[in-house]
C-alpha positions in Angstrom: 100.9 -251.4 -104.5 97.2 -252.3 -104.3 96.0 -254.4 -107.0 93.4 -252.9 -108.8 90.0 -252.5 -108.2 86.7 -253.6 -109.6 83.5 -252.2 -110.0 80.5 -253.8 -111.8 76.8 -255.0 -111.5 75.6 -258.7 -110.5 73.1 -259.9 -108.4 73.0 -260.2 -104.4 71.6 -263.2 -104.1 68.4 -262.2 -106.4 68.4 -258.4 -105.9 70.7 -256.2 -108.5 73.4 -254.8 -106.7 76.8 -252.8 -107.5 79.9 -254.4 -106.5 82.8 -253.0 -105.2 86.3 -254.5 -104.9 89.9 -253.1 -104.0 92.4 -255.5 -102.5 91.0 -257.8 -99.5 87.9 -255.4 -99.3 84.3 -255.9 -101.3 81.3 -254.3 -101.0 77.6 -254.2 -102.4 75.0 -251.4 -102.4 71.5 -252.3 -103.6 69.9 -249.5 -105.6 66.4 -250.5 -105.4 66.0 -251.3 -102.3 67.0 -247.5 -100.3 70.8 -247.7 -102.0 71.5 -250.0 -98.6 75.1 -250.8 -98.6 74.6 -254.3 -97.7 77.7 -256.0 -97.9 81.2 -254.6 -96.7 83.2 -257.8 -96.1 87.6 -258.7 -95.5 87.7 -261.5 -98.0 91.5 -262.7 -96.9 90.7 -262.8 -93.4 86.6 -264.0 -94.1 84.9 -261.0 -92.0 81.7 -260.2 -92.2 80.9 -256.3 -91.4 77.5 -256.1 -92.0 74.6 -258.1 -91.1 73.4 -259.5 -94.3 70.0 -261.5 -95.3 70.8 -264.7 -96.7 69.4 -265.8 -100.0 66.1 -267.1 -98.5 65.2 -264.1 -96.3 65.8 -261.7 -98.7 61.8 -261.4 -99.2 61.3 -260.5 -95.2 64.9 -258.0 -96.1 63.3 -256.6 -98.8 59.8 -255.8 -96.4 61.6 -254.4 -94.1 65.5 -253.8 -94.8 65.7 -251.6 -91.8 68.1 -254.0 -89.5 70.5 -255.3 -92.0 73.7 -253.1 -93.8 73.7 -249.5 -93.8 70.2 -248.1 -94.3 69.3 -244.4 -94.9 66.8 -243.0 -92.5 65.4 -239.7 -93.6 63.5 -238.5 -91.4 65.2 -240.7 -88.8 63.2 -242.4 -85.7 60.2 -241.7 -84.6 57.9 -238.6 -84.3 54.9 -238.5 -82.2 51.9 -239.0 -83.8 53.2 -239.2 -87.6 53.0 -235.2 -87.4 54.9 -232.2 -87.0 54.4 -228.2 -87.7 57.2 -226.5 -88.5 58.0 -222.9 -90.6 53.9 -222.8 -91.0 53.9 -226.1 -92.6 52.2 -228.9 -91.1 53.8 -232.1 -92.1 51.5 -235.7 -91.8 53.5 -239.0 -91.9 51.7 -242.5 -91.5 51.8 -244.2 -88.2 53.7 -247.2 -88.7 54.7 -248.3 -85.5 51.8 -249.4 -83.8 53.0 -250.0 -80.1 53.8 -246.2 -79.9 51.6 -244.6 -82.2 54.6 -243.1 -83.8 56.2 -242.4 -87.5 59.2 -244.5 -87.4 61.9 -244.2 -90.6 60.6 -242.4 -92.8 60.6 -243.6 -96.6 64.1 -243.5 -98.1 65.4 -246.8 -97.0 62.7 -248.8 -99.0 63.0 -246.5 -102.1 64.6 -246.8 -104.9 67.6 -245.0 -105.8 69.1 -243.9 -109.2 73.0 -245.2 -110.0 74.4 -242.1 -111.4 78.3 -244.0 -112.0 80.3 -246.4 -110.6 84.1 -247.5 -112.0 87.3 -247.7 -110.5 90.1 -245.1 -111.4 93.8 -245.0 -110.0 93.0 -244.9 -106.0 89.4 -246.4 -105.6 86.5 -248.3 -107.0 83.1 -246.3 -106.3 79.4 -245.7 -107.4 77.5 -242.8 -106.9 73.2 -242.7 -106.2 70.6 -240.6 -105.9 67.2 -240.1 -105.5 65.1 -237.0 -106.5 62.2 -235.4 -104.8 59.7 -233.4 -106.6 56.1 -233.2 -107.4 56.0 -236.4 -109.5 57.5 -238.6 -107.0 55.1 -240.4 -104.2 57.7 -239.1 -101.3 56.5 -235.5 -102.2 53.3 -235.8 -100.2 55.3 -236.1 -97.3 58.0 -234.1 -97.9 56.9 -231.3 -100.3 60.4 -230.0 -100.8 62.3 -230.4 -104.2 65.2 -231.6 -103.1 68.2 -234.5 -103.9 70.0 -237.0 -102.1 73.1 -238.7 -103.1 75.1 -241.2 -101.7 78.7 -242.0 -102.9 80.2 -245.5 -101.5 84.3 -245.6 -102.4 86.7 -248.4 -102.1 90.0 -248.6 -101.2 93.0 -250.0 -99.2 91.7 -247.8 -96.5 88.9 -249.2 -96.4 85.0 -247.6 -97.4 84.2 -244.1 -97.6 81.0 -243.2 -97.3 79.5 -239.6 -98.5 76.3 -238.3 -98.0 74.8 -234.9 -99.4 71.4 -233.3 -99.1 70.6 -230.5 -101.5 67.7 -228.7 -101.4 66.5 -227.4 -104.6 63.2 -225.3 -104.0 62.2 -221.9 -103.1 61.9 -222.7 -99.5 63.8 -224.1 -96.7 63.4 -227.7 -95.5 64.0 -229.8 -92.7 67.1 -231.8 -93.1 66.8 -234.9 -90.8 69.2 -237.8 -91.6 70.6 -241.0 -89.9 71.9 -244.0 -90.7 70.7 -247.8 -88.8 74.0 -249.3 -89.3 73.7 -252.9 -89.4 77.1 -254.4 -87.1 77.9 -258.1 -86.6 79.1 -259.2 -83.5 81.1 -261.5 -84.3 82.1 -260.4 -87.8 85.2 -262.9 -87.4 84.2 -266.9 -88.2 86.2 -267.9 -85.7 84.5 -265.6 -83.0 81.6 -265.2 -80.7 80.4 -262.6 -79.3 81.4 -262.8 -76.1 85.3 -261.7 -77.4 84.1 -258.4 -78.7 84.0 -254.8 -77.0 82.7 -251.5 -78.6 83.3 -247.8 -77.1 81.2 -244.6 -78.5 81.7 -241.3 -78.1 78.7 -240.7 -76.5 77.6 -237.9 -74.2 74.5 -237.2 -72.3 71.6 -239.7 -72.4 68.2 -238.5 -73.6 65.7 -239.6 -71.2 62.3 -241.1 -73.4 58.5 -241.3 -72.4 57.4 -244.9 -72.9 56.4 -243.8 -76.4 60.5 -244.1 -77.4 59.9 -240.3 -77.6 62.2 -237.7 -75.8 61.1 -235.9 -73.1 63.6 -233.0 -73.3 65.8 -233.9 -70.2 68.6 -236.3 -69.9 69.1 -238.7 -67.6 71.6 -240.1 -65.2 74.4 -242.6 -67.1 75.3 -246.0 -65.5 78.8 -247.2 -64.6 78.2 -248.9 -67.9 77.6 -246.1 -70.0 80.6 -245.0 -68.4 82.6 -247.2 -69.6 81.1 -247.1 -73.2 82.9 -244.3 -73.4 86.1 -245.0 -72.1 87.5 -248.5 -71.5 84.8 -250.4 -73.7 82.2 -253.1 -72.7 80.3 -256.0 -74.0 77.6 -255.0 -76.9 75.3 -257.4 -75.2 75.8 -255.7 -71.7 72.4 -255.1 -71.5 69.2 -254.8 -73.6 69.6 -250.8 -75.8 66.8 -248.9 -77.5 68.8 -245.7 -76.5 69.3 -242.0 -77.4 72.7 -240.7 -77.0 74.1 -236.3 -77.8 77.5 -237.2 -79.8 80.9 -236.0 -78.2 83.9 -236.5 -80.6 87.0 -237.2 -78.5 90.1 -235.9 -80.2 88.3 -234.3 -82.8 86.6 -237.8 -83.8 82.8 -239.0 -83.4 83.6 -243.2 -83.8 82.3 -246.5 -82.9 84.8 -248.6 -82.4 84.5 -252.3 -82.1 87.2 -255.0 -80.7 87.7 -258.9 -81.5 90.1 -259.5 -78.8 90.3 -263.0 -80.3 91.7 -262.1 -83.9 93.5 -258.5 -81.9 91.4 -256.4 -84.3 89.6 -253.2 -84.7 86.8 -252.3 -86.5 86.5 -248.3 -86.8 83.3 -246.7 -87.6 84.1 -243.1 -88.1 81.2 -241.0 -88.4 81.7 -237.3 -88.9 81.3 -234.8 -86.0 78.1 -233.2 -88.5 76.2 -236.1 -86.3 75.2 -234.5 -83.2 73.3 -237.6 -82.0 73.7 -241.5 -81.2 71.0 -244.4 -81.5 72.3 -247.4 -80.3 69.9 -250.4 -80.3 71.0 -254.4 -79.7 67.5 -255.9 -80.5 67.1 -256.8 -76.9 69.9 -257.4 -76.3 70.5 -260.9 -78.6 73.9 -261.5 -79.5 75.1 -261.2 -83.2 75.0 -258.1 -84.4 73.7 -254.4 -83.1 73.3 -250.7 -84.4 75.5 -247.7 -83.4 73.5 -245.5 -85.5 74.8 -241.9 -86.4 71.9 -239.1 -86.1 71.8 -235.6 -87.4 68.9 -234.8 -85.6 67.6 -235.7 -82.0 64.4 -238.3 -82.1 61.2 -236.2 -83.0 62.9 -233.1 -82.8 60.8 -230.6 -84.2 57.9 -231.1 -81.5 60.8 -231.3 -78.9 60.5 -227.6 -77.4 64.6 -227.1 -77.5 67.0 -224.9 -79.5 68.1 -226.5 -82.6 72.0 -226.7 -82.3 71.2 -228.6 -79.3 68.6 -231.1 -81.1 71.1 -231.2 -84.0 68.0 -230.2 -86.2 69.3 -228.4 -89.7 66.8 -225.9 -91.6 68.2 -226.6 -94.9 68.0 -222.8 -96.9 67.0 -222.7 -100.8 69.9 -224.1 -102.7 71.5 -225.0 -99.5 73.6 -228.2 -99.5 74.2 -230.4 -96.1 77.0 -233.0 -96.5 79.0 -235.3 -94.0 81.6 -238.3 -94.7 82.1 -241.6 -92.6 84.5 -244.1 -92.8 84.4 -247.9 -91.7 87.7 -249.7 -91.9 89.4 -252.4 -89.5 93.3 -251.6 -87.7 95.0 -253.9 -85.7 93.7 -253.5 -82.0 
């Protein structure tokens, strides 16, 4: 039998955080900064999951904590211009990438969040967040929807659960656009480099994007690489990624799935089939970490002129609720 878990507050280097702990697994989430899950680490074998800031670049983290642990992108990506009409409402973002002239990640992942609970009870330790939108909040402008998002990280010898839910609690429907710019080290083994690690992904069709980053509506042809992404595995650091993948779950799974072939080990990033699409970006391809990144919706999708099953784009009713669960564990390979 497991021994028991922990849960309990205490600083990440100096940013609050709640711990998590069951067995050889621990885990942090920082509630002020986007509820980012920042740490998810095997403390008997000394992995490191996650790309983590270390204690002295936790100011540059904390500016922009889009590339390390598991943030929350909501709206996800980019959208042309900052703007988007949609059910008679024009919708205005700022442009904050400048290179594209684009909206890039909308606001959640530098927010901060509300613990609701954390604790451990007999099969897991946990905490539960959220963050509210109405009126009074400086989100609304944006997004002038009443609506709630909570985030519930659990523990266990399994490994980490993640559950997401969006709830939408006004009088008209929303947009629900969601992904997640998971943070992946490569190596996450001490002993490693990355040059013993593989990763497959149950990709499908490759969006083809303008030189904006901004789909064009049309896929384009995959290379003998991409190929093999899906099948056999390759190299993370094949080549440099920035790209836009549709999901297809083989045997009923969508997954990232990431070989050491030095320590014979697996790490399994189980995503849900609710995500329809794939980001997958290896900042230029430089070797030490890169993110699979599960996407509701495809990039910009509401001024992409296709139908919405096939953007993965969700109009969320009044008092609708959109949920979806991931898992990240590690199995012997």
């Amino acid at each position: 039998m497991s021994t028991q878990g922990q849960a309990f507050e205490q600083a990440f280097h100096d940013e609050q955080a709640v711990w998590l702990q069951w067995g050889a697994y621990e885990a942090a989430v920082l509630p002020a900064v986007g509820a980012n899950l920042i740490a998810f680490r095997d403390k008997v074998n000394g992995y490191t999951i996650l790309r983590e800031p270390s204690a002295g670049e936790m100011d540059a983290f904390r500016a922009n904590p889009g590339v390390h642990g598991i943030p929350v992108l909501f709206p996800p990506n980019r959208y042309e211009d900052g703007t988007f009409t949609w059910n008679g409402r024009t919708y205005t973002f700022p442009v904050n990438e400048a290179k594209t002239g684009n909206h890039l990640h909308g606001f959640f992942h530098t927010a901060a969040w509300n613990v609701e609970d954390f604790g451990t009870n007999k099969t897991e330790s946990y905490v539960s967040l959220k963050i509210s939108i109405d009126e009074t909040h400086d989100i609304y402008k944006y997004l002038p929807h009443r609506f709630t998002i909570k985030l519930r990280y659990s523990l266990n010898d399994t490994g980490l659960l993640q559950h997401v839910s969006v709830h939408n609690e006004g009088t008209d429907a929303m947009p629900c656009m969601l992904a997640f710019h998971t943070a992946v080290n490569a190596p996450f083994a001490p002993n490693s480099t990355s040059e013993d690690y593989r990763f497959t992904l149950t990709t499908g069709n490759r969006w083809e994007l303008s030189d904006r980053m901004l789909p064009t509506g049309s896929y384009q042809t995959l290379l003998p690489e991409e190929e093999a992404m899906k099948s056999e595995g390759l190299n993370p650091f094949w080549a440099s990624m920035d790209n836009h993948y549709t999901s297809e779950p083989q045997n009923g799974r969508n997954a990232m799935e990431l070989t050491d072939t030095r320590n014979n080990v697996t790490l399994v990033y189980d995503v849900g089939t609710g995500y329809k699409q794939w980001m997958i970006w290896n900042n230029g391809n430089t070797p030490g970490f890169f993110c699979p990144e599960p996407q509701l919706n495809l990039v910009n999708a509401p001024n992409v002129d296709l139908p919405d099953e096939q953007k993965g784009f969700v109009s969320l009713e009044p008092g609708g609720i959109w949920e979806e669960t991931s898992r990240l564990y590690l199995k012997k390979a």
